[in-house]
N, C-alpha and C positions, 0 to 999 in steps of 0.2 A: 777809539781810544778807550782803554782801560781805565776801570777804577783805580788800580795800581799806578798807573802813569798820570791818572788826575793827581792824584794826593802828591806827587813827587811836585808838578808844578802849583798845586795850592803851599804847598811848603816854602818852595821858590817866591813866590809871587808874596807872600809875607813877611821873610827875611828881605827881600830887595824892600817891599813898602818900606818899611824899618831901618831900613841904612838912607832911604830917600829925606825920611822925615829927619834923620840926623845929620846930613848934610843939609840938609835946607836949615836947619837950626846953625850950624855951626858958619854957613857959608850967610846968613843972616844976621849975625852978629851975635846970636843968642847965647852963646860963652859969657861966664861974668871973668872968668881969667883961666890965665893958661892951664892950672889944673885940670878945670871941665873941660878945655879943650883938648888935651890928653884922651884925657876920659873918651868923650864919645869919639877920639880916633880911633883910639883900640876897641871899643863898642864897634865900630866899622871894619874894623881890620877882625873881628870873631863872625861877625855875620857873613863877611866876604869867603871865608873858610867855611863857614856850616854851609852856604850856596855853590860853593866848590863841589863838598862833599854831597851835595845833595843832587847836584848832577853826573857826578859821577857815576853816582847808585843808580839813577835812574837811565844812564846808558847801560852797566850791566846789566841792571834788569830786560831792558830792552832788548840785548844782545843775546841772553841766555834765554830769550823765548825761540 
């Protein structure tokens, strides 16, 4: 494996810890009200698209070697 293809899954691998830690907050009760709870949805619904995009990139990368 490439350096190139490391860094696409270190990428990965930090956007998913980061949506884990906010489920596990949100699916813990850690909300004080519905606000925050909005809140880190769409916090989860951004990261869920940047991990989108980030394999993406890293299949055409893949594909165009």
């Amino acid at each position: 494996m490439t350096k190139e293809v490391d860094i696409f899954d270190y990428l990965r691998s930090n956007v998913r810890d980061r949506m884990n830690d906010i489920s596990d907050h949100i699916s813990g009760g850690g909300c004080e009200d519905f606000a925050e709870y909005k809140k880190c949805c769409g916090i989860i619904h951004g990261l869920a698209q940047a991990e989108r995009e980030i394999l993406d990139a890293k299949s055409r990368y893949e594909n165009a070697q």
